[in-house]
N, C-alpha and C positions, 0 to 999 in steps of 0.2 A: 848155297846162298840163302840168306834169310827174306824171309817174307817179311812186307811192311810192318804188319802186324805185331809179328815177333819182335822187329826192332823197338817199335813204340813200346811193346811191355819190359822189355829189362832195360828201357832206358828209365821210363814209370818205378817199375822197382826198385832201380839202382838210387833212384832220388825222392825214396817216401819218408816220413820221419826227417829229413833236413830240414833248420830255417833257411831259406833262402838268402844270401848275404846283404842284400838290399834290405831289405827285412832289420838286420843287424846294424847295418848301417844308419837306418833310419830312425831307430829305436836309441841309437848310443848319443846321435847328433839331438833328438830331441831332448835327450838329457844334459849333453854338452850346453844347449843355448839356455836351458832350466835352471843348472849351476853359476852358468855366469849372469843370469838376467837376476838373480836369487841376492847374487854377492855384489854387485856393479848395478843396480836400479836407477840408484838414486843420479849417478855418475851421467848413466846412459842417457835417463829422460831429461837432464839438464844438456846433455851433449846433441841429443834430437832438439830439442825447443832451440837450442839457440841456433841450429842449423836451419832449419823452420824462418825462422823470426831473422836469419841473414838474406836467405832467398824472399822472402815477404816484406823486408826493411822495415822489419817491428824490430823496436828494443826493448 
């Protein structure tokens, strides 16, 4: 049987050098809303104001 120890280090080594996939995920999605906020701006901030200005009953 292994000692705690032992567990903790080739679990350690088994997972040095990976990104972690949250990491990957985090990284891909901030690109994803960059591309779209990039190409759809002008769309969005008119689709936000007028949602704004329904809830506030501005026109």
């Amino acid at each position: 049987m292994q000692s705690l120890q032992q567990r903790i280090d080739s679990v350690e080594s088994s997972e040095r050098g990976d990104v972690p996939g949250w990491v990957l995920i985090t990284i891909m999605t901030a690109g994803l809303v960059t591309v779209l906020w990039a190409t759809a701006q002008d769309a969005l901030t008119s689709l936000f104001s007028s949602a704004v200005n329904g809830v506030t009953g501005k026109k």
